[in-house]
Backbone bond lengths (Angstrom), bond angles and torsions (degrees), N, CA, C in turn:
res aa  C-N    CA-C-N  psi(-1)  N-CA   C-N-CA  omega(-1)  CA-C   N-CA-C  phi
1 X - - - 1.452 - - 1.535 111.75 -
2 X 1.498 110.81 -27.37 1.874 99.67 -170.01 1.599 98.40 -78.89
3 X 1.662 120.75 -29.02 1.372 104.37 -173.28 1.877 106.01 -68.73
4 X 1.228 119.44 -6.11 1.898 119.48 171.18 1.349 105.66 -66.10
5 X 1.780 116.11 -56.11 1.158 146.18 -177.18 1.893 96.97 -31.60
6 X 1.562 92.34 -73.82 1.968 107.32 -160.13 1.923 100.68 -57.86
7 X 1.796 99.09 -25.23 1.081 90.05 179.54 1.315 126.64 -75.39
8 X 1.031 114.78 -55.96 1.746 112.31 -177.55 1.780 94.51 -73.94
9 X 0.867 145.61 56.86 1.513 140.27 134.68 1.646 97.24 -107.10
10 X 1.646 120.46 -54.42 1.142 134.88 170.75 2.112 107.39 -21.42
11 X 1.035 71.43 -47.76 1.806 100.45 -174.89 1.725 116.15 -60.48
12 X 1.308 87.69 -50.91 1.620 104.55 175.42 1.529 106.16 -66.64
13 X 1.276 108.89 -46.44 1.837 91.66 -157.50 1.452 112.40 -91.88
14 X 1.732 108.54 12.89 1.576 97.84 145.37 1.551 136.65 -59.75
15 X 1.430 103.53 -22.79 1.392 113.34 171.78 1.843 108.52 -84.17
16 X 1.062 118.43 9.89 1.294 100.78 -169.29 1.767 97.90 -87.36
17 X 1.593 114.94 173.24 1.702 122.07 -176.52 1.178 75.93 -74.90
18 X 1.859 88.50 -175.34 1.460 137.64 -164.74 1.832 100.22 -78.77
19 X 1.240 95.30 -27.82 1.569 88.31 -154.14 2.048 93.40 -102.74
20 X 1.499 110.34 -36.24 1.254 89.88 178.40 1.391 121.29 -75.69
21 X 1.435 135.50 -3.25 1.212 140.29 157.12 1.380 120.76 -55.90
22 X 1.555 102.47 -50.27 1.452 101.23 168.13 1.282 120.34 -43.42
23 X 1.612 116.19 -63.74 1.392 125.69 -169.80 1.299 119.09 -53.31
24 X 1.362 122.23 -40.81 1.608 142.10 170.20 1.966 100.80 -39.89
25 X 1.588 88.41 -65.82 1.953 105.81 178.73 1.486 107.83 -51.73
26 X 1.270 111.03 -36.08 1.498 105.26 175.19 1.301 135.02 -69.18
27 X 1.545 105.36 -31.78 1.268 131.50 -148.35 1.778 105.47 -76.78
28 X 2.102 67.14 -33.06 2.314 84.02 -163.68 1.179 89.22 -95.54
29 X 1.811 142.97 -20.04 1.128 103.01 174.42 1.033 130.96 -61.62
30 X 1.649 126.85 -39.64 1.394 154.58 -170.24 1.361 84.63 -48.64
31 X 1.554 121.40 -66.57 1.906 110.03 -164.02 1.591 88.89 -42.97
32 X 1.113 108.90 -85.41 1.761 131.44 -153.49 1.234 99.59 -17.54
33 X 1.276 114.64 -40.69 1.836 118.66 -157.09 1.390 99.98 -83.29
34 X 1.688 110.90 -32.72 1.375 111.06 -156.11 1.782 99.49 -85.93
35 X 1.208 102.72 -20.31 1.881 111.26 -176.96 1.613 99.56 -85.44
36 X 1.291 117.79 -29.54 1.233 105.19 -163.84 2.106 120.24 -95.11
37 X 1.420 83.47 -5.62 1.348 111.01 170.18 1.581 110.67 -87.43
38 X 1.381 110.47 -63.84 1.463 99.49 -179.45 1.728 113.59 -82.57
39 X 1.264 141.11 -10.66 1.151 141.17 172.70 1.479 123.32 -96.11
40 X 1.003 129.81 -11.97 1.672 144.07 -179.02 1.190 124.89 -103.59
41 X 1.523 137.68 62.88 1.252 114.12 -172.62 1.355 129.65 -42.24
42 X 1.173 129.04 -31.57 1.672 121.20 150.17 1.403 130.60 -48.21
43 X 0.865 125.57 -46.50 0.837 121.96 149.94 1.920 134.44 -51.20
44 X 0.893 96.87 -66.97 1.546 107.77 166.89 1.653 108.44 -32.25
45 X 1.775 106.34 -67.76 1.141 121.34 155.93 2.077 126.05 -16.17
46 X 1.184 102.69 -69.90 1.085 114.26 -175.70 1.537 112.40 -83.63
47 X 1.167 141.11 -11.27 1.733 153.41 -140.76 2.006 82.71 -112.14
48 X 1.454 107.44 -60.53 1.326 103.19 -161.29 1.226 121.74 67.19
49 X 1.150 120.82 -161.49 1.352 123.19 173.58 2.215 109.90 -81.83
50 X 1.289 122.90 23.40 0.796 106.23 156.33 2.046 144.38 -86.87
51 X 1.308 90.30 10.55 1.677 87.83 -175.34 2.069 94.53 -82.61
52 X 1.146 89.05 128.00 1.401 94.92 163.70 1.756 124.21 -109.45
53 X 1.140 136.62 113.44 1.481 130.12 -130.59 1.360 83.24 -94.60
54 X 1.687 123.62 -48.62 1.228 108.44 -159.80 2.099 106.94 -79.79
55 X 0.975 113.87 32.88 1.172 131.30 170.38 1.488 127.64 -82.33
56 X 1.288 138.29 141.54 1.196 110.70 172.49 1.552 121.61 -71.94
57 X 1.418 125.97 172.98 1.611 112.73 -160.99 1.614 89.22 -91.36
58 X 1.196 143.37 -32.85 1.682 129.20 179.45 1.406 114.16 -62.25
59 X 1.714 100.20 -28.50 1.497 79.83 -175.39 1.856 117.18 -92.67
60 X 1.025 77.99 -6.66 1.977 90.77 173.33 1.506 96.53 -76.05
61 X 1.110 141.40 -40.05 1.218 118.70 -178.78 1.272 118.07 -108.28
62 X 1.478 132.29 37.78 1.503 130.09 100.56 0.699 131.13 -93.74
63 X 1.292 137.77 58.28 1.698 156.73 124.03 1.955 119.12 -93.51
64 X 1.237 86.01 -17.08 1.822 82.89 -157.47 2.248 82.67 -87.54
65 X 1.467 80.43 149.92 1.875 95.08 171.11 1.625 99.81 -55.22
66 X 1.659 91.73 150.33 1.308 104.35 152.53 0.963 142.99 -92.30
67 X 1.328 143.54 140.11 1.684 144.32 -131.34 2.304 77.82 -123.99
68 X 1.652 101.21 120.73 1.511 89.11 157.44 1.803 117.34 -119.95
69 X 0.954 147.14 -127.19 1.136 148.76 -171.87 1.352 121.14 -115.14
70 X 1.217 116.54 -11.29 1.634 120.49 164.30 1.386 107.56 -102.87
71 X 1.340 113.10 -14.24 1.664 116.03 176.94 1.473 93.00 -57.96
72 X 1.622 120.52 -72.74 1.119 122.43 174.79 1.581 134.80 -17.15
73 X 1.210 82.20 -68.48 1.989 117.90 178.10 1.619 88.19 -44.12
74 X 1.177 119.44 -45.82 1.619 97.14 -154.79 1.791 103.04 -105.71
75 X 1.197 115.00 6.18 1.577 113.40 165.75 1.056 113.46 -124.37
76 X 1.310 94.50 121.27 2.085 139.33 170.43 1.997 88.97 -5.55
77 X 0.856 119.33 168.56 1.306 144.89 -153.51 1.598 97.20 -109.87
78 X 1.410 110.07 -67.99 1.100 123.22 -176.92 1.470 104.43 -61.78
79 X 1.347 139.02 -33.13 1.636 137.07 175.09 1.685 101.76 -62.29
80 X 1.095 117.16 -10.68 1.664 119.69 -169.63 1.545 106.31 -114.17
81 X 1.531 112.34 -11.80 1.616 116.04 173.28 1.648 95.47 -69.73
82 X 1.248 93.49 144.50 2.236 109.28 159.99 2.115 79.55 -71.88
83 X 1.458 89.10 170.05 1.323 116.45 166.67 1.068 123.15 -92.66
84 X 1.666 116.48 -25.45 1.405 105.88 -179.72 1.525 117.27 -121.63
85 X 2.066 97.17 55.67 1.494 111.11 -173.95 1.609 89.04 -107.71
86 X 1.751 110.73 136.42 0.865 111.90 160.05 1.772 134.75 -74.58
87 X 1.357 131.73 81.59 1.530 133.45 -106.68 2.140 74.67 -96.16
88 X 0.954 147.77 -23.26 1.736 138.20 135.45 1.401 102.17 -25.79
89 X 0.953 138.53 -103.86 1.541 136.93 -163.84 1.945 121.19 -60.02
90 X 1.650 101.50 22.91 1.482 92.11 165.64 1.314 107.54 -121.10
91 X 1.441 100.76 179.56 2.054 106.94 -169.58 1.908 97.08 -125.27
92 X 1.424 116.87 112.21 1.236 127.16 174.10 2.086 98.09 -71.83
93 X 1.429 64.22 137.09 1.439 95.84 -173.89 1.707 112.90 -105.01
94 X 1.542 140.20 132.83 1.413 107.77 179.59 1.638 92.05 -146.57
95 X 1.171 94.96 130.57 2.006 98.05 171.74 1.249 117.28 -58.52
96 X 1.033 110.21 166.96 1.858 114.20 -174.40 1.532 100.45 -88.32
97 X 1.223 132.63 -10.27 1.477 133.08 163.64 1.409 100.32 70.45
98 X 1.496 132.59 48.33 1.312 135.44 -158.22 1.786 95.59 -98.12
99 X 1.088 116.30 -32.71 1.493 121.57 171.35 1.229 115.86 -105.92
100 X 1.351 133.01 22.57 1.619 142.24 145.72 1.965 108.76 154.13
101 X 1.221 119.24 -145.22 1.182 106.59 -154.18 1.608 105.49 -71.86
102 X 1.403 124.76 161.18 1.153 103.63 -177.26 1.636 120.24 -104.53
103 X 1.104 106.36 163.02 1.683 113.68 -177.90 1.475 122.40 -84.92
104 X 1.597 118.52 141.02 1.696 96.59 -175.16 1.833 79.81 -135.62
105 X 1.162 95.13 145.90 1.158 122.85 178.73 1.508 122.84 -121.47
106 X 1.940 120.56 160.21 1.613 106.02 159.39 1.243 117.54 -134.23
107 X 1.658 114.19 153.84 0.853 108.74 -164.62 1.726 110.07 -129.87
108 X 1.289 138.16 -166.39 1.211 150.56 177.72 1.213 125.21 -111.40
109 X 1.234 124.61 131.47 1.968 95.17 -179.94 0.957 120.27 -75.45
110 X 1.498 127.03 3.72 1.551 116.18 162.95 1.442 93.29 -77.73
111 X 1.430 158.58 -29.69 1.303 115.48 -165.09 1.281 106.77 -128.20
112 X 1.663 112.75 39.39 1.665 145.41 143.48 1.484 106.66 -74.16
113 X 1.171 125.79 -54.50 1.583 149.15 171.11 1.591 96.98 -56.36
114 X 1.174 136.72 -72.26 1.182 128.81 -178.53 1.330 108.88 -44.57
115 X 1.755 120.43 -74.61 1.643 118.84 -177.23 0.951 123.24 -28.73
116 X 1.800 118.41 -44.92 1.452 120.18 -179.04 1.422 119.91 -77.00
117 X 1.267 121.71 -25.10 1.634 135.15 173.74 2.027 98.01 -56.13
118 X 1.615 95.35 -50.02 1.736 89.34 -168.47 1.733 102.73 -76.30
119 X 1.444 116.59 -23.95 1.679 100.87 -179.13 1.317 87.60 -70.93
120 X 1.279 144.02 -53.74 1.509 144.37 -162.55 1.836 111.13 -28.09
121 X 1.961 89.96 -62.19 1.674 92.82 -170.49 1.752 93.03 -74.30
122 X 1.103 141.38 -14.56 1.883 119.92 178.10 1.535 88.20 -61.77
123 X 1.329 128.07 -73.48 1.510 116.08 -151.44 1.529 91.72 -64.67
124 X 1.467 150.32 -4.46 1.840 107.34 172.28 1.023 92.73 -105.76
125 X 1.900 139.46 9.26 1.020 127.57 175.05 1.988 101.33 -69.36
126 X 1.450 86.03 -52.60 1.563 92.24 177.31 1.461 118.84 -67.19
127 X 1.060 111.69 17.98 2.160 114.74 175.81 1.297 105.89 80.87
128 X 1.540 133.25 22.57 1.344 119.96 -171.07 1.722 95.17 -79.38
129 X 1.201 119.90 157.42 1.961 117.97 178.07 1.350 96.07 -149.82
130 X 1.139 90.23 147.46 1.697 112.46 178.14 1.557 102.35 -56.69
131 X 1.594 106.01 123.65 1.717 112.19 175.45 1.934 100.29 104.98
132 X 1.536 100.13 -18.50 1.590 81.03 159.63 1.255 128.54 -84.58
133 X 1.496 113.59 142.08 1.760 123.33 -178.20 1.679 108.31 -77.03
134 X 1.545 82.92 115.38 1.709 94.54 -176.66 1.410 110.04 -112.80
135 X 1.335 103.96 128.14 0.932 114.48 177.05 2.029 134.76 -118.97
136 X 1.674 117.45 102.94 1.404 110.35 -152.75 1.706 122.19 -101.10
137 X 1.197 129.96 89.20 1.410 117.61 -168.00 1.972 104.51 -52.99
138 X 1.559 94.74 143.67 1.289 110.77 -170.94 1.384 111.73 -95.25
139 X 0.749 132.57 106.24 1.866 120.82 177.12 1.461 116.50 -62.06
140 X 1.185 132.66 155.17 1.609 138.19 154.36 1.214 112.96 -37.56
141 X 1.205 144.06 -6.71 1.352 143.94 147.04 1.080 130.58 -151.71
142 X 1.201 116.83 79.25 1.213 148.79 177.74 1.799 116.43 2.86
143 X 0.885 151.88 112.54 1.649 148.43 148.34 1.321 115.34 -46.77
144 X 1.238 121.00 155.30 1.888 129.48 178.35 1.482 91.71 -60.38
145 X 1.371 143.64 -52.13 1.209 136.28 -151.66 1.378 103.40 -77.72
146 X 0.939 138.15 -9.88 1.978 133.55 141.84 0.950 123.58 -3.63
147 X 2.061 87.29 -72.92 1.513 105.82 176.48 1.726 140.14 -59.44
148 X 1.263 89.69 -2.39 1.546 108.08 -174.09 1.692 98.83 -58.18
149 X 1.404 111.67 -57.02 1.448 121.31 -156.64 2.344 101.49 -82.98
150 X 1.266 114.82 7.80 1.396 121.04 -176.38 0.823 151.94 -144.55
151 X 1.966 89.61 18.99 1.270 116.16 177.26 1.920 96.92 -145.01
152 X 1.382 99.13 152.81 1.774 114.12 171.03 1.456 93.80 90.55
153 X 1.845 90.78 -157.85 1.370 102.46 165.08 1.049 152.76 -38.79
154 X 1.777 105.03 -49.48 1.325 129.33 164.83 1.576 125.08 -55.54
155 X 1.173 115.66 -11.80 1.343 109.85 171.43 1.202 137.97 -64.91
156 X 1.192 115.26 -41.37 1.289 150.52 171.27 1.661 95.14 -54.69
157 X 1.579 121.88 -73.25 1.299 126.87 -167.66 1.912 106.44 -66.43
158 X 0.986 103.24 -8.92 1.893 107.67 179.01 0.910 84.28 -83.60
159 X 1.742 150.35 -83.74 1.169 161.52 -131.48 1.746 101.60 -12.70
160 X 1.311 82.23 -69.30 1.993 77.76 -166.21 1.393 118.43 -93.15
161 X 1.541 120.26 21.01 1.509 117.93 -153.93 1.797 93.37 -147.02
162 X 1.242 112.97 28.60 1.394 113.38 -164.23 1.801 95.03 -155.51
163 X 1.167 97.85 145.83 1.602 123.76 177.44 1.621 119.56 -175.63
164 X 1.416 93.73 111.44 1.453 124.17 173.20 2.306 113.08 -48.04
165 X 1.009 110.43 111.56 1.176 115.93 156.56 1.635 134.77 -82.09
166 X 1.271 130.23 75.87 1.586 153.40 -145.69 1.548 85.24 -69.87
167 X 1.176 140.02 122.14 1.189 137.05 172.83 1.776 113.47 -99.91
168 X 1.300 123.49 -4.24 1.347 141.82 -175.13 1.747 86.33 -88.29
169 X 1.448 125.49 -30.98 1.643 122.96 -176.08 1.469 101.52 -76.29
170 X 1.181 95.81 160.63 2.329 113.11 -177.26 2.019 93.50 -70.83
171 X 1.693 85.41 119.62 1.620 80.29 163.32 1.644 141.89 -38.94
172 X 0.952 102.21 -29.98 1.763 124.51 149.23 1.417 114.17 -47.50
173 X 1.109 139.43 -28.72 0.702 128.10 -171.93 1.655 101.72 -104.86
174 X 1.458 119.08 -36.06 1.341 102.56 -164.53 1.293 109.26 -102.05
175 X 1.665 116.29 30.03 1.602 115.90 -165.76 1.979 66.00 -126.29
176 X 0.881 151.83 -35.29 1.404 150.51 174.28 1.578 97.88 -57.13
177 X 1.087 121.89 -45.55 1.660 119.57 176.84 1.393 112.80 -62.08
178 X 1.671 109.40 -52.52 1.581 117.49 -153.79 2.440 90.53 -76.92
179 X 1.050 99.68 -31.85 1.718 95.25 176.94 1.821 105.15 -56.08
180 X 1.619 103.31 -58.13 1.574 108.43 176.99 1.332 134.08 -46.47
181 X 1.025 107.52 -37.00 1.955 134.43 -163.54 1.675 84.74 -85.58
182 X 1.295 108.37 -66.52 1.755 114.46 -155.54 1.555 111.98 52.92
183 X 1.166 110.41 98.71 1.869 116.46 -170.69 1.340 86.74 -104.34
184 X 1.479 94.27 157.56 1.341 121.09 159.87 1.515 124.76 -79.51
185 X 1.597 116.14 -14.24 0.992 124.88 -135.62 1.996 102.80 -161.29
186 X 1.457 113.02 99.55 1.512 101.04 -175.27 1.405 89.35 -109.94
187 X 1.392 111.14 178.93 1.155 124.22 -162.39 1.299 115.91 -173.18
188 X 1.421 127.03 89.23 1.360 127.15 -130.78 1.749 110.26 -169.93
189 X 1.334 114.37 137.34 1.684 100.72 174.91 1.544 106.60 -84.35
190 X 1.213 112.09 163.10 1.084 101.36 -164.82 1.575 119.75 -82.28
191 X 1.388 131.53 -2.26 1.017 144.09 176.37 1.683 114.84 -65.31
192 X 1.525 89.51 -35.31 2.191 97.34 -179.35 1.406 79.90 -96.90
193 X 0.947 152.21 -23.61 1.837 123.33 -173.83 1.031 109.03 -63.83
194 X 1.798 125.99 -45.75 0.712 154.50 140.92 1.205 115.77 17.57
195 X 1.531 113.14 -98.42 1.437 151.95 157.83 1.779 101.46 -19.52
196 X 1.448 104.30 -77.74 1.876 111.29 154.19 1.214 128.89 4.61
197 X 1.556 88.33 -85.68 2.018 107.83 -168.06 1.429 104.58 -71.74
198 X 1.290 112.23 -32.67 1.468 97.59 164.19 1.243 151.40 -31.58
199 X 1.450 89.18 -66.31 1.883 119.79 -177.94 1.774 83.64 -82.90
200 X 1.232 144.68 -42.03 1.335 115.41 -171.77 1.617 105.48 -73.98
201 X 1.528 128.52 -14.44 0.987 114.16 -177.07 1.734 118.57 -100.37
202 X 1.531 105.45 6.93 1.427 118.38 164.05 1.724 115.48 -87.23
203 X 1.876 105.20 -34.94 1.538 89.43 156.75 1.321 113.80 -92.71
204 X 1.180 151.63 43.63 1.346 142.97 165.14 1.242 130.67 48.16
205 X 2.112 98.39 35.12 1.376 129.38 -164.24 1.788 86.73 -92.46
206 X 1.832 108.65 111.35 1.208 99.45 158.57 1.785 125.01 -90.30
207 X 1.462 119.93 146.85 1.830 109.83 -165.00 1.737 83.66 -139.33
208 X 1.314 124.66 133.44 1.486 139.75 161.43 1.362 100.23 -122.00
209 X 1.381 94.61 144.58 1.516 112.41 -156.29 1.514 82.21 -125.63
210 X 1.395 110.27 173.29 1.415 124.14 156.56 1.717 130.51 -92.48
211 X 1.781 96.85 -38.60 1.515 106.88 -173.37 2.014 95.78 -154.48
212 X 0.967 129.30 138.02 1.068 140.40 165.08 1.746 130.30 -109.97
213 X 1.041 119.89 126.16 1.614 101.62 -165.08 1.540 98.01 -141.34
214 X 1.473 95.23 112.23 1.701 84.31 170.34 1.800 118.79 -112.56
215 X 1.322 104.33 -173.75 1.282 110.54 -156.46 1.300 117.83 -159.90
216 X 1.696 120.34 151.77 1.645 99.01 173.32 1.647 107.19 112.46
217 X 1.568 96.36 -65.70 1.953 104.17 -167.21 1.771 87.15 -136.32
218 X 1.395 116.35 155.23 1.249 133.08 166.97 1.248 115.95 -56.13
219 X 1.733 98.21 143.06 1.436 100.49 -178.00 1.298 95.43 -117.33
220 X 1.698 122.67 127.98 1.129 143.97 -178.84 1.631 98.11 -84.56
221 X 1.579 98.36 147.34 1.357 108.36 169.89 1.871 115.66 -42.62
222 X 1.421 109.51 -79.15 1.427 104.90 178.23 1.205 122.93 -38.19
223 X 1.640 134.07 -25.88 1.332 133.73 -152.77 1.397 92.38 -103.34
224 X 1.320 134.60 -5.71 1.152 138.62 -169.46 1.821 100.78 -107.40
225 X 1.306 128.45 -53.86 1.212 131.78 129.97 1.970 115.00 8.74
226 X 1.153 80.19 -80.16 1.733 106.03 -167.22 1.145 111.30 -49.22
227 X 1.674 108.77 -56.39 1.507 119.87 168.19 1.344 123.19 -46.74
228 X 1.399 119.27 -48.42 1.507 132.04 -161.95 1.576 108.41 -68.43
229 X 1.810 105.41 -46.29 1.592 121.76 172.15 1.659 101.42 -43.24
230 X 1.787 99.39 -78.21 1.350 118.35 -162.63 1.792 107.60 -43.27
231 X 1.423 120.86 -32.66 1.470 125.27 -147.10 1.798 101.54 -110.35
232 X 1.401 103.09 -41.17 1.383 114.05 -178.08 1.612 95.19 72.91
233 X 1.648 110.07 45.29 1.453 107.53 159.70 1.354 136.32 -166.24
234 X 0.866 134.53 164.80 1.612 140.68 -141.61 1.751 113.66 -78.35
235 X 1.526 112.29 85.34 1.558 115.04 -162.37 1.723 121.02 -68.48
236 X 0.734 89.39 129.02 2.085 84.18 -171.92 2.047 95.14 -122.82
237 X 1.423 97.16 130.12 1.496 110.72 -164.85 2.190 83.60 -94.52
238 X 1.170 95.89 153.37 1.476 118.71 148.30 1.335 123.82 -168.83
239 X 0.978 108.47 119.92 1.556 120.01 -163.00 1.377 120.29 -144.44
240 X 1.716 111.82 84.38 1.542 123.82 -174.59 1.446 112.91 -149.33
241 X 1.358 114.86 179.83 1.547 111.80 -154.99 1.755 85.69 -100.98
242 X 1.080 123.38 115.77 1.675 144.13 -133.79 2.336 75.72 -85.80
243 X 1.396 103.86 -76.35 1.670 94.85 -175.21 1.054 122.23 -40.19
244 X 1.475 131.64 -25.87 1.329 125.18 -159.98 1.632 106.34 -54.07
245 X 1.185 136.55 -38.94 1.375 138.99 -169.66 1.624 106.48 -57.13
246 X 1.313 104.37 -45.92 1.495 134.60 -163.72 1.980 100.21 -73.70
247 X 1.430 116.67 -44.26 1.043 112.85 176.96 1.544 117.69 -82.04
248 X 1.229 120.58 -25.28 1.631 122.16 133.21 1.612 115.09 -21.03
């Protein structure tokens, strides 16, 4: 229920002005900086004596180093815990390490509840509605955003409107699924859609979709093209490193 909660506030403060958004962004950076300084020895570590409080919070954080993905990779887990996380009540999180080793992180269920509130508003940003058949190809190693659809509330409401695409199975088999199922809704990187429209367009399997959204790897202009022809539907790209919010 709290990831419904984060959502429709999520919802609300698109309508908010220019200026109270700012203040909101400001407000939480100042916490973030101020928790992540005194609770993180990595942080702490790396910050030094540069946070300046009476500063504004945007401009303090173009000054502070940048943190990249092997920085991570190579410090202890526990140097990246706050101190005053109760490390019993969090849920490790770990990337699929699809662009090198992967990262595991922890988190809280309040800001499990949040992540899922913000994947929530992308799909109704993109027209997804309750009662459309969604359908998500799975990769050989899975991404955190998997878990979106198989854990909480939402599980229950996926139950009958959701089907996994196993990409380790013979395309035959999962272009035999995607004809059966008929989703409203694919959800796919674009490399296995790919793979897909192909073989459905070698058997002369026609499939119209409603909305397509991929994820994971870049979606190039033409391949986006390709999709829209092949699918007869409306492609929406997202393509980002899914923990980063979470390691925030």
């Amino acid at each position: 229920m709290r990831e419904l909660i984060y959502w429709l506030e999520l919802q609300r403060s698109q309508w908010y002005s220019r200026d109270k958004l700012l203040a909101i962004q400001s407000r939480r950076l100042r916490k973030l900086l101020d928790h992540a300084y005194r609770r993180v020895p990595f942080y702490r570590r790396l910050y030094g004596e540069r946070l300046n409080y009476e500063a504004d919070p945007s401009t303090i954080l173009k000054e502070l180093p940048p943190v990249d993905r092997w920085t991570l990779v190579n410090t202890p887990l526990s140097e990246r815990t706050a101190s005053n996380i109760n490390l019993a009540k969090c849920l490790p999180r770990r990337a699929a390490g699809t662009t090198g080793e992967p990262v595991t992180i922890l988190e809280t269920k309040g800001s499990a509840a949040y992540w899922k509130a913000l994947y929530l508003r992308r799909l109704w940003a993109c027209g997804v509605r309750p009662g459309d058949k969604i359908m998500r190809t799975l990769p050989t190693i899975p991404a955190a955003g998997i878990n979106f659809f198989s854990t909480g509330i939402l599980k229950g409401l996926s139950r009958l409107n959701l089907r996994f695409i196993n990409m380790s199975r013979s395309v035959e088999e999962n272009v035999a699924m995607l004809l059966k199922f008929k989703p409203d809704v694919l959800i796919a990187q674009p490399s296995d859609l790919v793979t897909i429209e192909r073989r459905c367009e070698q058997l002369g399997a026609e499939v119209a979709v409603k909305t397509i959204l991929t994820t994971g790897e870049v979606l190039t202009p033409a391949v986006r093209r390709r999709f829209e022809q092949a699918f007869n539907a409306t492609t929406y790209d997202s393509y980002s490193t899914v923990e980063l919010g979470n390691i925030a």
